[in-house]
Short mmCIF file of the C-alpha atoms (twelve columns), coordinates in Angstrom:
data_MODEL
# 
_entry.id   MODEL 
# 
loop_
_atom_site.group_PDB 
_atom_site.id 
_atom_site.type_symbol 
_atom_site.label_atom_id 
_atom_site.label_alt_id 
_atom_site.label_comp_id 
_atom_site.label_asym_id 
_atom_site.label_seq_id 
_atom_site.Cartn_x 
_atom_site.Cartn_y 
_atom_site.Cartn_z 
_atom_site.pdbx_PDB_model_num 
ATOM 1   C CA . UNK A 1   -2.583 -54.197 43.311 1 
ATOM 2   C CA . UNK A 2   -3.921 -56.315 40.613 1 
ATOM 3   C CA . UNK A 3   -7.531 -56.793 40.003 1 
ATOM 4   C CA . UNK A 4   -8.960 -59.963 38.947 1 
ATOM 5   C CA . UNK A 5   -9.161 -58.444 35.314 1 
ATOM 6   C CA . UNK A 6   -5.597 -56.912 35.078 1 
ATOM 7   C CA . UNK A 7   -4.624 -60.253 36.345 1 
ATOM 8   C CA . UNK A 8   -6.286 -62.306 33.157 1 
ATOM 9   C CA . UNK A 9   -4.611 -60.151 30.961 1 
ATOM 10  C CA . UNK A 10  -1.242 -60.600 32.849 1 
ATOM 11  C CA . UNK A 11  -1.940 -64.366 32.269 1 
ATOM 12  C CA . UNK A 12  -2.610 -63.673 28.204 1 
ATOM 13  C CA . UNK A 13  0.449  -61.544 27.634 1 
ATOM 14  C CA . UNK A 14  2.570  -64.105 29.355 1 
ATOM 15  C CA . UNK A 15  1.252  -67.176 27.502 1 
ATOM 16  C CA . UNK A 16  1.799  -65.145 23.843 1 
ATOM 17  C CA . UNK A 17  5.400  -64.301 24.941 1 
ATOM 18  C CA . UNK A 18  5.899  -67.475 26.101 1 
ATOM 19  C CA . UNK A 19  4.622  -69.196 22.769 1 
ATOM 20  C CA . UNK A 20  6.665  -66.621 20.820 1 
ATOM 21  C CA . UNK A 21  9.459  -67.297 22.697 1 
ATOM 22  C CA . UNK A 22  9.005  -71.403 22.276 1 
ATOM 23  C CA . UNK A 23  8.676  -71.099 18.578 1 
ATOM 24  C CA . UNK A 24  12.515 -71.113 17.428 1 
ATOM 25  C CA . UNK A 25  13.068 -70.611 14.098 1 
ATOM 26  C CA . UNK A 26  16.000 -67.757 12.562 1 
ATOM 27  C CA . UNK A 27  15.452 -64.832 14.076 1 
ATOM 28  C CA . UNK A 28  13.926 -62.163 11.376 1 
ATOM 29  C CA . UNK A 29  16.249 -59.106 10.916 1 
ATOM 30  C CA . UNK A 30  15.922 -55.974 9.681  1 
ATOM 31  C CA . UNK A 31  16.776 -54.891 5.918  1 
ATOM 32  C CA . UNK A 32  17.992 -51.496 6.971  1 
ATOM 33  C CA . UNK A 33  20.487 -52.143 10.240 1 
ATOM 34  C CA . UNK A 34  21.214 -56.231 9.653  1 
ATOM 35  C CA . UNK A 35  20.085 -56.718 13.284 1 
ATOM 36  C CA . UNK A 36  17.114 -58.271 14.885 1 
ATOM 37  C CA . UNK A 37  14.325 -56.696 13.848 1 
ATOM 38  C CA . UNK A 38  12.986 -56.291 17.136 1 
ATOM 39  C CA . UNK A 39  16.294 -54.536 17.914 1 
ATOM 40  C CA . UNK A 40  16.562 -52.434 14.710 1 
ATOM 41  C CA . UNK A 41  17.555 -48.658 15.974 1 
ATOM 42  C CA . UNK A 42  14.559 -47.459 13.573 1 
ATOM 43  C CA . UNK A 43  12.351 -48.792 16.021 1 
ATOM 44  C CA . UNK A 44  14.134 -48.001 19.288 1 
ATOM 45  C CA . UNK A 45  14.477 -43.996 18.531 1 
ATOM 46  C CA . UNK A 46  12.822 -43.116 21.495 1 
ATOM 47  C CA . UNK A 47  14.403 -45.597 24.616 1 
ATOM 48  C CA . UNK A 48  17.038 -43.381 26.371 1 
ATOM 49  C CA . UNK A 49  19.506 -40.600 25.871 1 
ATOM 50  C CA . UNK A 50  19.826 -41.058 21.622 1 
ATOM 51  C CA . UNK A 51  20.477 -44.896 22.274 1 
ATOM 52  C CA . UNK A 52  18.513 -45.745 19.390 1 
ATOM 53  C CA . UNK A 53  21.717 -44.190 17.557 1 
ATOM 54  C CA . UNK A 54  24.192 -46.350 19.511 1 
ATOM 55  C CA . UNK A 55  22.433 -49.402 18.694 1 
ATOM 56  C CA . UNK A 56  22.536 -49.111 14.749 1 
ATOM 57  C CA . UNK A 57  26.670 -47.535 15.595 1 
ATOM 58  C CA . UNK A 58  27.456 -50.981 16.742 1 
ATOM 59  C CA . UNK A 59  25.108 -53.214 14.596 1 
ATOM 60  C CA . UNK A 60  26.623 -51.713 11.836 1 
ATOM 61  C CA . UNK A 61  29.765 -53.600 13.378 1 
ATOM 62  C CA . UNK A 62  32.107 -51.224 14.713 1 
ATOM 63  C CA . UNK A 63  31.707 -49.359 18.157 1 
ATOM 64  C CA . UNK A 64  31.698 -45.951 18.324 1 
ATOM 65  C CA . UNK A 65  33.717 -43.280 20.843 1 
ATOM 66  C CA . UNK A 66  30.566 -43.130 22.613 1 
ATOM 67  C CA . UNK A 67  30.639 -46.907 23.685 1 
ATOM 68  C CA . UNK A 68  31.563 -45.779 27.214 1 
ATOM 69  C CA . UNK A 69  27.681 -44.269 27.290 1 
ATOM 70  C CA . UNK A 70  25.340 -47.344 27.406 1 
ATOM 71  C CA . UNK A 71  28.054 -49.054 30.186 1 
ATOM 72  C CA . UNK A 72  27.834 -48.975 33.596 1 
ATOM 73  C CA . UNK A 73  30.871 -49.212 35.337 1 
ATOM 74  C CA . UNK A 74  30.622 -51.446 38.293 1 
ATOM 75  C CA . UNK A 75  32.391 -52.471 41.150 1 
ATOM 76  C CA . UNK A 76  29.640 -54.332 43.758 1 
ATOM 77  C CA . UNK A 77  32.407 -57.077 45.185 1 
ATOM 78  C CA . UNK A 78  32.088 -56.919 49.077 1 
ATOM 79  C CA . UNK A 79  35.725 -56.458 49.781 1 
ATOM 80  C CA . UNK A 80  36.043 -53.694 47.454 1 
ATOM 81  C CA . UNK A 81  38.411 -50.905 49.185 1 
ATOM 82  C CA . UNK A 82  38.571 -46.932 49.062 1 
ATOM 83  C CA . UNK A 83  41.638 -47.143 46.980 1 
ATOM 84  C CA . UNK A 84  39.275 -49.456 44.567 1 
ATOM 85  C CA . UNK A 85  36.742 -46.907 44.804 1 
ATOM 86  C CA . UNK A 86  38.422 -44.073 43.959 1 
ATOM 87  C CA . UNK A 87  40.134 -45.799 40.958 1 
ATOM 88  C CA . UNK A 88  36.599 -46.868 39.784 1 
ATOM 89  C CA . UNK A 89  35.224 -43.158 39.893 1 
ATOM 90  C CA . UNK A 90  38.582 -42.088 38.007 1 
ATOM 91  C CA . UNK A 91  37.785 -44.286 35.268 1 
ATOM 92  C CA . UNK A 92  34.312 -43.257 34.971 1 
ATOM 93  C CA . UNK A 93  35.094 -39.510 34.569 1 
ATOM 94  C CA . UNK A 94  38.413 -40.395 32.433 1 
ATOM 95  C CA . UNK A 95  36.400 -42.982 29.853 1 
ATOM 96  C CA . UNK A 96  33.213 -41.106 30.748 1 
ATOM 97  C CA . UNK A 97  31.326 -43.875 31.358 1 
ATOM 98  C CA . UNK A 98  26.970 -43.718 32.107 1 
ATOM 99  C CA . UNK A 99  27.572 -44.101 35.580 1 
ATOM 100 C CA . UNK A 100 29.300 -45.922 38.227 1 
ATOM 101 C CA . UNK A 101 27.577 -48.675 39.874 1 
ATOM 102 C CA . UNK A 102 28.537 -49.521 43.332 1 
ATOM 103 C CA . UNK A 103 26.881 -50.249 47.153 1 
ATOM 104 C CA . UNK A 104 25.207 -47.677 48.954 1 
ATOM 105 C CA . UNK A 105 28.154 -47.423 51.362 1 
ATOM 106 C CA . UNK A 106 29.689 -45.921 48.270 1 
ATOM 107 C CA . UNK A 107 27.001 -43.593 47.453 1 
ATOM 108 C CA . UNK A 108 27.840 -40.405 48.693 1 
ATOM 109 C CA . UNK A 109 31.403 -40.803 48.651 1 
ATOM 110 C CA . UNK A 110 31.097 -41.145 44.578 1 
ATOM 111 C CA . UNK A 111 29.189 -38.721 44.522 1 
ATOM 112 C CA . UNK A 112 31.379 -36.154 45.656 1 
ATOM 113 C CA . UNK A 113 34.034 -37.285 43.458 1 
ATOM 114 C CA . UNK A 114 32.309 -37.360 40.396 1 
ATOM 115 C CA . UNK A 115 30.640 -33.928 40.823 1 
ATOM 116 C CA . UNK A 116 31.004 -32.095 37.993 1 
ATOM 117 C CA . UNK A 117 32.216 -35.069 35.399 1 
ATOM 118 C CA . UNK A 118 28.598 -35.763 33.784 1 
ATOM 119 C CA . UNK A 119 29.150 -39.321 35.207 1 
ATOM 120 C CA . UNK A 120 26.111 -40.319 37.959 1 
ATOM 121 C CA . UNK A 121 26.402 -42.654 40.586 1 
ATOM 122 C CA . UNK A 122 24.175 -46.234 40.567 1 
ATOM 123 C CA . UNK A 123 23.565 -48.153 43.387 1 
ATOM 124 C CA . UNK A 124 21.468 -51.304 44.351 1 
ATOM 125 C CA . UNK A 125 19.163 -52.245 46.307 1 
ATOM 126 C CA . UNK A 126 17.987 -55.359 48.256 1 
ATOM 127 C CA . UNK A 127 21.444 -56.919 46.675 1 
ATOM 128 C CA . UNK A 128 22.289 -59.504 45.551 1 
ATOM 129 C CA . UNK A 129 19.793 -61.978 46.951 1 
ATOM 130 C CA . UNK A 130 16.488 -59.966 46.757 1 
ATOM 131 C CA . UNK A 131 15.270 -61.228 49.921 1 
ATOM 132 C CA . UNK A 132 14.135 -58.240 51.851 1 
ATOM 133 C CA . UNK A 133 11.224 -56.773 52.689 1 
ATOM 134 C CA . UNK A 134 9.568  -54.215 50.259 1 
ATOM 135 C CA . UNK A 135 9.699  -51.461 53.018 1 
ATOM 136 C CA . UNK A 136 12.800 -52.243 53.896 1 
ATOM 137 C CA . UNK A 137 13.761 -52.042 49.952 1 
ATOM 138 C CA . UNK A 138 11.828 -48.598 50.021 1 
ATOM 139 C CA . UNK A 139 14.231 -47.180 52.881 1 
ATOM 140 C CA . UNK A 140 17.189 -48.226 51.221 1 
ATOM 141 C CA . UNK A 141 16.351 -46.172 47.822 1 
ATOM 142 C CA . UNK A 142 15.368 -43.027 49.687 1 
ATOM 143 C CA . UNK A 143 18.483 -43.260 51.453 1 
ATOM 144 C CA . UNK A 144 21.026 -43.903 48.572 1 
ATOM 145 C CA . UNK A 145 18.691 -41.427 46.545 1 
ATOM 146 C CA . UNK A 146 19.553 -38.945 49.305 1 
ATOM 147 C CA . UNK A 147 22.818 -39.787 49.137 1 
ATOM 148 C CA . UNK A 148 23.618 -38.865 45.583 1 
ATOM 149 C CA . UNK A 149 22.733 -41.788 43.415 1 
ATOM 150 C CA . UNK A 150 20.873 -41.071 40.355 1 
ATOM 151 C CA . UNK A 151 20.027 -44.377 39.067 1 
ATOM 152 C CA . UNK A 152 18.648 -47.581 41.402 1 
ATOM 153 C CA . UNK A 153 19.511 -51.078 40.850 1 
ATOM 154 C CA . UNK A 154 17.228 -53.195 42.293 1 
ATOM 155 C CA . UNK A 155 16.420 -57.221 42.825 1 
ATOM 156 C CA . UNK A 156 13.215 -58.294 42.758 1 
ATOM 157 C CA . UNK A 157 11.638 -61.096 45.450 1 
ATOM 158 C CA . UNK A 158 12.559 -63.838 43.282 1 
ATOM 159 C CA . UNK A 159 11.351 -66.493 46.069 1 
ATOM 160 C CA . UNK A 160 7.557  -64.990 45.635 1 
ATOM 161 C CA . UNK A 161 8.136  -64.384 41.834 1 
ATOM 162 C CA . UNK A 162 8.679  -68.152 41.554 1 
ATOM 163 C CA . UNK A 163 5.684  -68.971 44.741 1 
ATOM 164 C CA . UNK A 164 3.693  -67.244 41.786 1 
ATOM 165 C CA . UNK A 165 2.456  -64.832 44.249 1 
ATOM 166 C CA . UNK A 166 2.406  -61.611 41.850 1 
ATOM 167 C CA . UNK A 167 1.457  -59.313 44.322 1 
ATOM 168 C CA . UNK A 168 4.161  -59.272 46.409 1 
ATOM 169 C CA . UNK A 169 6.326  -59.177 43.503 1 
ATOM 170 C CA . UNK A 170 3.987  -56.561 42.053 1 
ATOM 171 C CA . UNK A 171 4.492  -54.330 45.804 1 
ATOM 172 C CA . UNK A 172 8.141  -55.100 46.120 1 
ATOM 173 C CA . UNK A 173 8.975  -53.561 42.535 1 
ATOM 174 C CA . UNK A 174 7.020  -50.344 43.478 1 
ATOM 175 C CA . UNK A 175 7.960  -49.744 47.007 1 
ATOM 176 C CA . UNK A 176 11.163 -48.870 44.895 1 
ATOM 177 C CA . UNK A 177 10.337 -47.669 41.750 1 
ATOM 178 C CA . UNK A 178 7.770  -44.982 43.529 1 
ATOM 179 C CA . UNK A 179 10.536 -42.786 45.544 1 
ATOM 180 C CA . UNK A 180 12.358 -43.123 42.109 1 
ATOM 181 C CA . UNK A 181 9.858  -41.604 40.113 1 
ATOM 182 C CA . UNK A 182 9.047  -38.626 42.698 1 
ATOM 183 C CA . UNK A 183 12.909 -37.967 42.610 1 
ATOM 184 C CA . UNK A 184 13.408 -38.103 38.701 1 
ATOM 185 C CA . UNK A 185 15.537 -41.344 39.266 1 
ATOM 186 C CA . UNK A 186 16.131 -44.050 37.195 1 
ATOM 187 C CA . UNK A 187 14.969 -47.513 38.183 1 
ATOM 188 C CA . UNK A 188 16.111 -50.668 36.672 1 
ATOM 189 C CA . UNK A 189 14.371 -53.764 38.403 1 
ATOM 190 C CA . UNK A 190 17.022 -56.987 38.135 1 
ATOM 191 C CA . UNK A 191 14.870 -60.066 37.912 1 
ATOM 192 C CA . UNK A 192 17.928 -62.656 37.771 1 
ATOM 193 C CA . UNK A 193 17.165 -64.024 34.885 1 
ATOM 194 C CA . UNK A 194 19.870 -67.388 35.394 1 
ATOM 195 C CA . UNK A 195 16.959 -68.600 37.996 1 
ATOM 196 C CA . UNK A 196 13.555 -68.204 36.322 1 
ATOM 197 C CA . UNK A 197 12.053 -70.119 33.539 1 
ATOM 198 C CA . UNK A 198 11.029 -68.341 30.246 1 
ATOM 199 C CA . UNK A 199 7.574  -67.746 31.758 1 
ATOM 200 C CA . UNK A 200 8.474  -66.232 34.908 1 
ATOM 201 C CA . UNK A 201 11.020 -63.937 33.086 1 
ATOM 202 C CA . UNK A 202 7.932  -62.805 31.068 1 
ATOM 203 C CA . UNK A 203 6.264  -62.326 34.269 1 
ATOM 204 C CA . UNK A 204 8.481  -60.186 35.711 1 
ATOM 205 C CA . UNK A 205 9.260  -57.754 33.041 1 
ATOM 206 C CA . UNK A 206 5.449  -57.383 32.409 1 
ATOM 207 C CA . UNK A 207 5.156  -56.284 35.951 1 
ATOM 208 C CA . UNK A 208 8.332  -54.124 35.853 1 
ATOM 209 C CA . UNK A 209 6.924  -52.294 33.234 1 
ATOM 210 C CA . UNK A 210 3.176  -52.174 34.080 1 
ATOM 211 C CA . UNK A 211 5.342  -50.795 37.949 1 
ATOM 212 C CA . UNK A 212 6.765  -48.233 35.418 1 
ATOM 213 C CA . UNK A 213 10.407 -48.755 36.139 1 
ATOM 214 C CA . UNK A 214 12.405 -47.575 33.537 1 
ATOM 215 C CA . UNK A 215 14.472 -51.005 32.619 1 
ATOM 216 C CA . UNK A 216 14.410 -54.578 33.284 1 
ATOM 217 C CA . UNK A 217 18.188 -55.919 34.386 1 
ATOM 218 C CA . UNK A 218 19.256 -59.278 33.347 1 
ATOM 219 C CA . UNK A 219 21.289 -60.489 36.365 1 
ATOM 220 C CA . UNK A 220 23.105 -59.038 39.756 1 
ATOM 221 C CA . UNK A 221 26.678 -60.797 38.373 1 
ATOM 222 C CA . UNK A 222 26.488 -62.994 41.729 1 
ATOM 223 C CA . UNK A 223 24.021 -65.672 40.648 1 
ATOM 224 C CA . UNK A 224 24.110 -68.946 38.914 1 
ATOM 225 C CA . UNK A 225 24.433 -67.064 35.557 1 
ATOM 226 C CA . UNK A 226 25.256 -63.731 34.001 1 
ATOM 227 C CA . UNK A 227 23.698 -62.253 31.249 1 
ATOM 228 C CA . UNK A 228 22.818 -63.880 27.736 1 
ATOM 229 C CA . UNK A 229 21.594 -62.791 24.426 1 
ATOM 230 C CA . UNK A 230 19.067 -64.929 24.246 1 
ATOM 231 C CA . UNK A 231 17.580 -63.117 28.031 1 
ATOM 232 C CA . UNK A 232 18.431 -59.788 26.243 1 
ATOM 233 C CA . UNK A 233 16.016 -60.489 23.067 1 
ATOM 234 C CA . UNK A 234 13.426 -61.822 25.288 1 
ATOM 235 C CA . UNK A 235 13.262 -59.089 27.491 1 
ATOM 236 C CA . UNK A 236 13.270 -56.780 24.627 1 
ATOM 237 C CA . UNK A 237 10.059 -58.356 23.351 1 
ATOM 238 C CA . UNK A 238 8.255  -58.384 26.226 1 
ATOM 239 C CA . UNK A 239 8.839  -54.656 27.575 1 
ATOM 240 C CA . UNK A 240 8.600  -53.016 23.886 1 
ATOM 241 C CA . UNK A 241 10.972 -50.135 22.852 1 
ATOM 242 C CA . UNK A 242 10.137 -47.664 25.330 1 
ATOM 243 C CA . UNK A 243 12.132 -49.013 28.543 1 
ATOM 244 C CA . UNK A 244 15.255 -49.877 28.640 1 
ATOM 245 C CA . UNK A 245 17.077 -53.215 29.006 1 
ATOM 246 C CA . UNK A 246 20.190 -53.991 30.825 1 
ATOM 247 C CA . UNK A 247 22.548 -56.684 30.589 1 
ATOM 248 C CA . UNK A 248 24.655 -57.575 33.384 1 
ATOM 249 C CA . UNK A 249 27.279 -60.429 34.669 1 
ATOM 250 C CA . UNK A 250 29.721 -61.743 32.584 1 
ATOM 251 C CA . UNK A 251 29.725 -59.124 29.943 1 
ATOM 252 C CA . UNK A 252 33.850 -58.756 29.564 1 
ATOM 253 C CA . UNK A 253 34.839 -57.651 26.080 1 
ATOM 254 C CA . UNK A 254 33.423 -55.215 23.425 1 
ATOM 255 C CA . UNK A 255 32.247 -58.567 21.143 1 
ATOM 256 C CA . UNK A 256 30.519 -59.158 24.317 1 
ATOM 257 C CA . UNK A 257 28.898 -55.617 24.789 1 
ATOM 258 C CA . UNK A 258 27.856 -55.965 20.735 1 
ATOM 259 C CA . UNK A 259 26.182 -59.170 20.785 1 
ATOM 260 C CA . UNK A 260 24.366 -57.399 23.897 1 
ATOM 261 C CA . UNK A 261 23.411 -54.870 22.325 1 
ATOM 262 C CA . UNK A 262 22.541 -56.596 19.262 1 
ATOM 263 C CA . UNK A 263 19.778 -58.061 21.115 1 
ATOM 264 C CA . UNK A 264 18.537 -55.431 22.520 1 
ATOM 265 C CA . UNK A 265 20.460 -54.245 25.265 1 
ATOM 266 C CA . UNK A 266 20.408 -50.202 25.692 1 
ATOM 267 C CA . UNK A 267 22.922 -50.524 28.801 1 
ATOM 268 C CA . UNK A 268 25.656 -52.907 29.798 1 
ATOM 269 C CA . UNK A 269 26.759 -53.340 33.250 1 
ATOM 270 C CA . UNK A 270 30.394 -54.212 33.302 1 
ATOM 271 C CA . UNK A 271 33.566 -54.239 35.360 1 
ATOM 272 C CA . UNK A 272 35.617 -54.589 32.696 1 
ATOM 273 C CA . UNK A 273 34.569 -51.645 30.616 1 
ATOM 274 C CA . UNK A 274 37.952 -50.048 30.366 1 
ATOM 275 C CA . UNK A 275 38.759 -53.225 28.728 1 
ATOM 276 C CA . UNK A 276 35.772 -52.820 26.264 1 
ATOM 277 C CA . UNK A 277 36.376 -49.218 25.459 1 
ATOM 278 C CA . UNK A 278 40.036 -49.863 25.101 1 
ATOM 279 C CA . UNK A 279 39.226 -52.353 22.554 1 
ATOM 280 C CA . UNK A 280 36.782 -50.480 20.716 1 
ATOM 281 C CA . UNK A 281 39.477 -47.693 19.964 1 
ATOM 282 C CA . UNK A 282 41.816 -50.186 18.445 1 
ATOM 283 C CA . UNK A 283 44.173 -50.480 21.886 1 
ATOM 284 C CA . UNK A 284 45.981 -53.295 24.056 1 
ATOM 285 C CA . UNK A 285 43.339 -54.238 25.909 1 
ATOM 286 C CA . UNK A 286 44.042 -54.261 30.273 1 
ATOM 287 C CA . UNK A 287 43.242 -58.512 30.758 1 
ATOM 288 C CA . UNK A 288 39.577 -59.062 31.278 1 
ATOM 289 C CA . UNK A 289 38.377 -58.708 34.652 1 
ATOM 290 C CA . UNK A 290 37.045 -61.879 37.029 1 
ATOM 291 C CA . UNK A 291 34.077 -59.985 37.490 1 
ATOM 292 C CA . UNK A 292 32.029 -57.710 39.878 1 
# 
């Protein structure tokens, strides 16, 4: 919970980002990497996994074999069948992509399939809308967690986020980033950015991070927006270079995944990432996909 203190600094860090963010201007960009220089892979050694290396890869303007690492492949559409499934997971093992990201009906059944490729299974939680309860949020990590999924995907209570009630928001982000952390799990908290003012999207990464999730997700791909590179950059800023940031919805081809990237992004949710690895190896490209 916050305390009254805890909350005034809340209130300071969110009115510098905020002014920062308000302030325009070119962007400043490193001498070493060409990038932003809040993005520069010099300063993002540590985030995940050697990312820091696949950052300054593709700054440097070509994508490397390893592009398949920083994507999640996804597949979170509702009528999504078996046979869809199973041709998700044997993409994921062929391209070896991070993970694949699907519903926790899918859970274990990915996770028996992928067993053994290096590829782990995501799923969300309180998808796509947010709206449930944190305890019910809680139960629906432990179970996909005891499923087989290694990373959670999870939307925050965007209705109290916006009510400006923080500590709900505050609980709601830790119900599920607790059973994570006891189960060496990755959290990622998706605050949907399309629907929140600058401000609020300050707000909730500061409270994903100070909730010690381990990213900060753009978008859930079914809201008003997907991901842009302006959300990336921002969200960069706020939550430093030691937690990751995704970007998610409406990331289709590789110039796509670079200009994510470029901003910041250490991981791209995608369906289309055959599509983007095929085109970083120089190959006909499979038509882009109409999304999750």
């Amino acid at each position: 919970m916050l305390n009254p203190g805890d909350l005034q600094k809340l209130i300071e860090i969110i009115t510098e980002e905020v002014v920062a963010a308000q302030k325009g201007g070119s962007p400043v960009r490193c001498g070493c990497h060409s990038v932003l220089y809040d993005c520069c892979p010099d300063r993002l050694r540590g985030v995940i996994e050697a990312g820091a290396s696949r950052i300054g890869l593709y700054a440097a303007g070509g994508a490397p074999d390893g592009v398949a690492g920083v994507i999640d492949h996804t597949l979170l559409k509702p009528d999504a069948s078996k046979a869809d499934i199973e041709k998700l997971c044997r993409e994921a093992a062929e391209f070896k992509f991070a993970t694949v990201c699907v519903n926790p009906v899918w859970v274990a059944y990915c996770a028996v399939r992928l067993k053994g490729t290096g590829v782990k299974v995501c799923s969300v939680v309180g998808f796509p809308l947010g709206a449930t309860t944190a305890d019910v949020k809680h139960y629906e990590t432990r179970r996909a967690i005891y499923d087989g999924a290694a990373e959670i995907d999870m939307v925050i209570n965007v209705g109290a986020l916006k009510s400006g009630d923080l500590h709900t928001v505050e609980r709601d982000i830790e119900s599920v980033v607790e059973p994570c952390r006891q189960c060496a799990v990755v959290s990622k908290v998706i605050i949907e950015a399309a629907l929140l003012t600058d401000e609020e999207k300050v707000t909730a990464c500061t409270l994903s991070k100070a909730a010690g999730a381990d990213f900060v997700k753009t978008s859930t791909g079914f809201g008003p927006g997907g991901a842009t590179a302006a959300d990336v950059a921002l969200m960069r800023r706020v939550v430093g270079a030691d937690m990751g940031v995704k970007a998610a919805g409406g990331v289709r081809d590789l110039e796509g995944l670079k200009a994510m990237v470029a901003a910041g992004a250490t991981r791209v949710g995608a369906s289309a990432g055959v599509r983007i690895v095929q085109e970083s190896k120089g190959q006909k490209a499979a038509p882009p996909s109409a999304g999750y």
